[in-house]
C-alpha positions as semicolon CSV with decimal commas, in nm:
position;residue;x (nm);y (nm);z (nm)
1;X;3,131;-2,539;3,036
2;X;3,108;-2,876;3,183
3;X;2,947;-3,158;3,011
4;X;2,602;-3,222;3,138
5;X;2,608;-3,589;3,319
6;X;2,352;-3,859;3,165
7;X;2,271;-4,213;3,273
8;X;2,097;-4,532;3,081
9;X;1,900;-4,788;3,201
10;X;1,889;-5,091;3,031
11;X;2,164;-5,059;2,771
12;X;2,152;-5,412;2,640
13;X;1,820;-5,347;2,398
14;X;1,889;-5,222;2,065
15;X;1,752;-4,866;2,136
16;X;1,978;-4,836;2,476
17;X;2,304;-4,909;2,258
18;X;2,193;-4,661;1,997
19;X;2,156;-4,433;2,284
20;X;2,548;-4,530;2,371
21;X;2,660;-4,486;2,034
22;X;2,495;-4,130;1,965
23;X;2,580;-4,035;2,362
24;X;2,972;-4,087;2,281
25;X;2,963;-3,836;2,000
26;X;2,761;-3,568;2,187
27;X;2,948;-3,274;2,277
28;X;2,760;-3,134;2,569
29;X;2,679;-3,461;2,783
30;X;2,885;-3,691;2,931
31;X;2,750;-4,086;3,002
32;X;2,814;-4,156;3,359
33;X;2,686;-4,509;3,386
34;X;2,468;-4,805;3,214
35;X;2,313;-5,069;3,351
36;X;2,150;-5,401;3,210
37;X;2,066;-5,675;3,427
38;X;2,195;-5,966;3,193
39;X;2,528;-5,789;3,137
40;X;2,600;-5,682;3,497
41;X;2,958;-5,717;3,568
42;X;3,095;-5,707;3,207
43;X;3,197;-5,407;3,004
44;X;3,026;-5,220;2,787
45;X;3,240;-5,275;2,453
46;X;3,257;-5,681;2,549
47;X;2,893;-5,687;2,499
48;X;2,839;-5,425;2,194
49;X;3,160;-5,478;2,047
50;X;3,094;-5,132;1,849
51;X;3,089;-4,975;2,142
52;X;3,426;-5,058;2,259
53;X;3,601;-4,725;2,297
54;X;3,376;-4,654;2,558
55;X;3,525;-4,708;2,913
56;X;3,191;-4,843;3,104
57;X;3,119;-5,120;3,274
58;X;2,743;-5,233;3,281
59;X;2,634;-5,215;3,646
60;X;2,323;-5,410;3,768
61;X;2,187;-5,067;3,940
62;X;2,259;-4,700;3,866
63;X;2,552;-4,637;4,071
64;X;2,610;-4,278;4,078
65;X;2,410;-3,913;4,031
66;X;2,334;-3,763;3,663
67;X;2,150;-3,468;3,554
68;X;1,904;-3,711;3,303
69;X;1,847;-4,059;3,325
70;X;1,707;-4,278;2,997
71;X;1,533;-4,541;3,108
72;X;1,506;-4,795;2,849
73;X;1,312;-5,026;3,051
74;X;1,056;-5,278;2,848
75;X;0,714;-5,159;2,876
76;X;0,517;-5,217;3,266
77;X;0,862;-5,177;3,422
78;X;0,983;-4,852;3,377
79;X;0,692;-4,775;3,652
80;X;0,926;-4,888;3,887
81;X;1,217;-4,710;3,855
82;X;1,121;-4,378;3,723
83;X;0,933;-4,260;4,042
84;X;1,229;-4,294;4,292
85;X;1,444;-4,116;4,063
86;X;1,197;-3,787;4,001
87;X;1,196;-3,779;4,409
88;X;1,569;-3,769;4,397
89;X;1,530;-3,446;4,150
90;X;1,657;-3,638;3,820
91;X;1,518;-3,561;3,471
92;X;1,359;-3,891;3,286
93;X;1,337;-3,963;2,979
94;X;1,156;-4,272;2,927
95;X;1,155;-4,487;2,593
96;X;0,879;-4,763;2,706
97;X;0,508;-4,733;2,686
98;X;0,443;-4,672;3,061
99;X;0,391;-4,275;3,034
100;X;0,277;-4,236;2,724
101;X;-0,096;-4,279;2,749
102;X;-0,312;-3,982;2,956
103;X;-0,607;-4,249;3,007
104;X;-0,520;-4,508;3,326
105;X;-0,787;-4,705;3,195
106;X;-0,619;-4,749;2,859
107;X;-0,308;-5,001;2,993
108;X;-0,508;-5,301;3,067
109;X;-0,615;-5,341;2,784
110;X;-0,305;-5,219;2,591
111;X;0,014;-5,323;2,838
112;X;-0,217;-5,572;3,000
113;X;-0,147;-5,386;3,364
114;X;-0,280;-5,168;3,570
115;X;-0,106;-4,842;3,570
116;X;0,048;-4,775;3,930
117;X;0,054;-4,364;3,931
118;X;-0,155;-4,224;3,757
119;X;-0,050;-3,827;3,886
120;X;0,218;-3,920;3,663
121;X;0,040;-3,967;3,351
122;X;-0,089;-3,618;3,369
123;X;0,209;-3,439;3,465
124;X;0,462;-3,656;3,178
125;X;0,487;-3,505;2,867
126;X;0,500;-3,662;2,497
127;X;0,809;-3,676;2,368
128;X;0,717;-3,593;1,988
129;X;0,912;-3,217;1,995
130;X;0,747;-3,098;1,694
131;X;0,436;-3,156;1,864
132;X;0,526;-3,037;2,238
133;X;0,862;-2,844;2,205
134;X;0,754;-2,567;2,486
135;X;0,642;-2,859;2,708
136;X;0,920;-3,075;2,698
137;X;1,172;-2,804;2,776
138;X;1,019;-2,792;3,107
139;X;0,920;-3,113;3,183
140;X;1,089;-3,326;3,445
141;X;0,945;-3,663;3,256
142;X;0,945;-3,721;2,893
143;X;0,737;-4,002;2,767
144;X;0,962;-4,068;2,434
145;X;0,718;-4,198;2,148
146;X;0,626;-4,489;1,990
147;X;0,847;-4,559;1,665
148;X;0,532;-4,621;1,460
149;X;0,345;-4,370;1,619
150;X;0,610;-4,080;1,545
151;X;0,571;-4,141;1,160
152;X;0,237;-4,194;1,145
153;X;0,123;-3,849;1,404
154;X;0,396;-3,664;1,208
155;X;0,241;-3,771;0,837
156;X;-0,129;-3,703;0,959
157;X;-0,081;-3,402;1,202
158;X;-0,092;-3,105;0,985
159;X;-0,362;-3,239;0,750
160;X;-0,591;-3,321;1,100
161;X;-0,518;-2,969;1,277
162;X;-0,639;-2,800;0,952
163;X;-0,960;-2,999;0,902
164;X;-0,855;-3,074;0,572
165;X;-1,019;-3,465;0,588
166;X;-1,271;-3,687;0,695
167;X;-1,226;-3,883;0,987
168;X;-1,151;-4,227;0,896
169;X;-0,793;-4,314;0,830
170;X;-0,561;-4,545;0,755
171;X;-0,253;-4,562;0,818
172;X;-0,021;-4,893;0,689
173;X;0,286;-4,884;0,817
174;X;0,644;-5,125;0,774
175;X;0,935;-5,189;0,966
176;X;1,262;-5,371;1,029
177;X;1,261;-5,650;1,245
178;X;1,494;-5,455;1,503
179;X;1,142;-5,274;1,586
180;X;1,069;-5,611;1,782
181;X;1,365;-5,594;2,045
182;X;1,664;-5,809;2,112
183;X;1,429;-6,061;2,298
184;X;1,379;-6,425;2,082
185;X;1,093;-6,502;1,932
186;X;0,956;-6,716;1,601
187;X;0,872;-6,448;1,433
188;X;1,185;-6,275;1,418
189;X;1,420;-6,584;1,356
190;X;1,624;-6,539;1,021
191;X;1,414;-6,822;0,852
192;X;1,066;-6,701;0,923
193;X;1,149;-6,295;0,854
194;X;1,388;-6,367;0,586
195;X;1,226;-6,361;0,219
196;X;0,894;-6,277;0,379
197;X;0,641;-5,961;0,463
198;X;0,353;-6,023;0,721
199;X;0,085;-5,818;0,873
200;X;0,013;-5,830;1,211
201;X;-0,195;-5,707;1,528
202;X;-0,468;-5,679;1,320
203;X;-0,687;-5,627;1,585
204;X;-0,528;-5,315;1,711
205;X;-0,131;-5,251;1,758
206;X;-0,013;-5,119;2,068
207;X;0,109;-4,773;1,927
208;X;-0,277;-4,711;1,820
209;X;-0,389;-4,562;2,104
210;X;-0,100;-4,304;2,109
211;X;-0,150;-4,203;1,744
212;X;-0,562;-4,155;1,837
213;X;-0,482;-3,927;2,168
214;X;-0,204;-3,706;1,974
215;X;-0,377;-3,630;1,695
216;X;-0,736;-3,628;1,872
217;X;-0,563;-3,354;2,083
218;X;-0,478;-3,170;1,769
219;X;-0,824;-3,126;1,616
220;X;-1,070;-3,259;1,924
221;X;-1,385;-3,174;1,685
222;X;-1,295;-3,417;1,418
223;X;-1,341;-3,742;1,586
224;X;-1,128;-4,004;1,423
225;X;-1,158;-4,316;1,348
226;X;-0,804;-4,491;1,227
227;X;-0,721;-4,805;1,123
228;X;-0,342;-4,842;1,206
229;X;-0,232;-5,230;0,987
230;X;0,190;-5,288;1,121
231;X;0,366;-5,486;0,858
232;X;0,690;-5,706;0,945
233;X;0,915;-5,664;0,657
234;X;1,285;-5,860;0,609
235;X;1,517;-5,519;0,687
236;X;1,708;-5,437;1,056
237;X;1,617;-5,113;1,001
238;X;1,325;-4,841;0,899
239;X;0,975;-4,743;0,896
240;X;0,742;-4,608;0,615
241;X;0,403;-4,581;0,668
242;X;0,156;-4,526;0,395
243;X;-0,117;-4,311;0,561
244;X;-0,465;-4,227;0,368
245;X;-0,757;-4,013;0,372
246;X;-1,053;-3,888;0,208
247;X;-1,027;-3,497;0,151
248;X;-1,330;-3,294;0,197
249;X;-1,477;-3,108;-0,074
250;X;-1,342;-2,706;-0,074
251;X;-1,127;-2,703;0,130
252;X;-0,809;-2,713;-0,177
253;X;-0,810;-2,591;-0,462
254;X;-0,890;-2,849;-0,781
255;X;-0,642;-3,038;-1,004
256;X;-0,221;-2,969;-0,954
257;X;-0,315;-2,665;-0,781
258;X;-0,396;-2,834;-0,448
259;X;-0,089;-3,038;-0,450
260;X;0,067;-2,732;-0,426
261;X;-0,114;-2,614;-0,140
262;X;-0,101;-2,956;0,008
263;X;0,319;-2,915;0,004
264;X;0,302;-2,601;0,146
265;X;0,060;-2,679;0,416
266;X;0,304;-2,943;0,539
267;X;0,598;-2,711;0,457
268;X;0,440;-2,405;0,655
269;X;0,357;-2,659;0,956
270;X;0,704;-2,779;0,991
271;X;0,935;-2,488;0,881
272;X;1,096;-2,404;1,219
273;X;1,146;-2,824;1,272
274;X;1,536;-2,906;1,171
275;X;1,418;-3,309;1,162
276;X;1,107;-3,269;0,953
277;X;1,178;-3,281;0,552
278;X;0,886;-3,228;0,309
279;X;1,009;-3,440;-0,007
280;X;0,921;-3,392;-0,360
281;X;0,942;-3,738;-0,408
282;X;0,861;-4,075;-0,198
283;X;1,100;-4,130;0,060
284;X;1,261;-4,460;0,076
285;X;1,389;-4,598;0,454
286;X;1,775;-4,603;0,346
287;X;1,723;-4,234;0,352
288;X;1,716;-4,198;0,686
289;X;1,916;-4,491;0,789
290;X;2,111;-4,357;1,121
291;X;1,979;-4,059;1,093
292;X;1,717;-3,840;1,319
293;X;1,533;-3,753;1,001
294;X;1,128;-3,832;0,941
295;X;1,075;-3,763;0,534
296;X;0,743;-3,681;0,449
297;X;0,570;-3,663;0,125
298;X;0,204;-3,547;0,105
299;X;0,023;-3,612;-0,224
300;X;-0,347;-3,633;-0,341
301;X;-0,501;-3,969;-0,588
302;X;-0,645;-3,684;-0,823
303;X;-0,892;-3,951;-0,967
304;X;-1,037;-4,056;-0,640
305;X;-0,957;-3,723;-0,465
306;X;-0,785;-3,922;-0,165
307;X;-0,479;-3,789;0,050
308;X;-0,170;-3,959;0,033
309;X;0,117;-3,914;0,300
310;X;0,446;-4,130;0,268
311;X;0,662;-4,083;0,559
312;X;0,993;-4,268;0,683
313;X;1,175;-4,277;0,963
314;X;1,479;-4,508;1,145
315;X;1,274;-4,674;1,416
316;X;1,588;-4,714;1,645
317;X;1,691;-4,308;1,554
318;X;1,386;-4,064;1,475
319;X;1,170;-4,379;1,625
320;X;1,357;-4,476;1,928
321;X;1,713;-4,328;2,069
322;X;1,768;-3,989;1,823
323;X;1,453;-3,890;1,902
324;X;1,498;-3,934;2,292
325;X;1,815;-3,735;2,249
326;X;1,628;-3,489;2,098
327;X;1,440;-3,444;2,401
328;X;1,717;-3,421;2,638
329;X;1,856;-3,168;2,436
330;X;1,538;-2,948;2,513
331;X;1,534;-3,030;2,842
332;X;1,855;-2,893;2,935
333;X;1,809;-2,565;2,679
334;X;2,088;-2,702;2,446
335;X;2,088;-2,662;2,036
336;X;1,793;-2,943;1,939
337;X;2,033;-3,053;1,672
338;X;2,326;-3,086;1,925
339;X;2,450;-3,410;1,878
340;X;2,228;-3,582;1,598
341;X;2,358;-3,384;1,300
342;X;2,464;-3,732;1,171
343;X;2,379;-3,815;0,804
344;X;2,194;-4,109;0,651
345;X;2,419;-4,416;0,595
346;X;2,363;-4,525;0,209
347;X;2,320;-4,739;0,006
């Protein structure tokens, strides 16, 4: 069978050369052509040396037809190329902001622009596949997820469809500094993230508003109320986010007991998912470094009868470009595992 053609736009971030690196290895696809602006003109391996055994040359535009584009596009930009490219008839899957959100209203004050098209809003669909599987298999444009978002809505989902907790939340959540992009800034030079942790948008992090809609969508009667705290931590890669909530009263059984219905709640919800792993222990981030893998442990604070949920994720893989592969693999009815069987890198 011939190999499915694919396309990325914006290969010079971190997330479009992880989507080069796992792209080369897939067996059904075949990467036609990557642009990046800044790199026009040069080839692909003389600006990601790693990436040297593939024969590309970064072109300013996409310069020839595929059956899927990535657009890897930073956020209030993607709006601008992903239209033309549905009118042509080719699949997008986006990895910025711009389609995530089903509220217009909500970009201004999140992406600090007006959303152009908002049709397209309601007709993109949410990348997270063990949220939306049936959707994104016929979707023409995926809206791939937040990297912060994915562990948190994956840690909290079962727990919120079932009723099993209050509605306030709080979910506190690290990552590598590779979660901030390629582009410079102060608090991402060696000296300031080195030998350091910091919190920040305290206020409200961009990825918020994502985690409220998914999981509002999964239980609309519960009306949450989350408090989502990002912490910067000195690591290129990974994501764990400590998630808590108060349980309500009957709904488990008392002592050990509703551990063990806890674990196979989460077990039960996410059987059929091949990327979902219900530890019996906290996850650490090395154990999915590389990988497409989000580890989740669900626990209960028997003394103050509060749930616990560890999960961890690569922000660049599970978060970012694994994750987006994921997708494509649905959207052309291939294995969901094709390509991304890769394990964790460790230690």
């Amino acid at each position: 069978m011939p190999r499915r053609k694919v396309g990325i736009i914006n290969v010079t971030g971190y997330i479009g050369a992880d989507l080069a690196r796992l792209l080369y290895q897939h067996p059904s696809v075949e990467l036609g052509f990557v642009t990046g602006r800044s790199a026009a003109g040069q080839r692909l391996g003389s600006v990601f040396p790693h990436l040297g055994d593939m024969d590309l040359l970064v072109t300013a535009q996409a310069d020839r037809d595929t059956d899927i584009v990535f657009s890897a596009m930073p956020h209030g930009t993607s709006i601008e190329v992903v239209p033309p490219l549905l009118e042509r008839g080719v699949k997008v899957i986006d990895i910025s902001a711009d389609f995530r959100l089903k509220d217009a209203e909500q970009y201004p004050r999140w992406y600090d622009f007006a959303h152009p098209t908002p049709d397209l809003l309601r007709t993109a669909v949410y990348g997270l596949p063990e949220l939306h599987k049936s959707d994104i298999t016929s979707a023409s444009l995926v809206a791939n997820p937040g990297c912060y978002s994915t562990a948190a809505i994956l840690a909290l989902a079962p727990v919120v469809k079932e009723g099993l907790i209050h509605p306030n939340i709080i979910s506190d959540s690290k990552s590598g500094v590779s979660g901030a992009g390629r582009t410079l800034s102060l608090a991402t030079h060696y000296c300031e993230a080195n030998d350091n942790v910091r919190a920040y948008a305290i206020d409200g992090h961009r990825h918020l508003p994502e985690i409220e809609q998914e999981l509002e969508m999964m239980n609309p009667g519960l009306r949450l109320s989350i408090t989502f705290v990002p912490h910067l931590v000195p690591m290129t890669r990974g994501i764990l986010s400590s998630c808590y909530a108060r349980l309500k009263k009957g709904k488990l059984a008392k002592g050990a007991k509703a551990k063990e219905e806890l674990h196979q709640l989460y077990r039960d919800f996410y059987r059929d998912e091949p990327f979902v792993r219900i530890a019996e222990e906290p996850p650490e981030t090395k154990h999915t470094w590389g990988n497409n893998l989000c580890i989740i442990y669900p626990t209960i604070d028997l003394r103050t009868e509060n749930l616990i949920v560890i999960s961890c994720i690569d922000n660049l893989v599970k978060g970012g470009a694994g994750q987006a592969i994921q997708n494509m693999n649905l959207m052309l009815n291939l294995p969901e595992t094709t390509g991304l069987e890769t394990l964790a890198i460790y230690p």
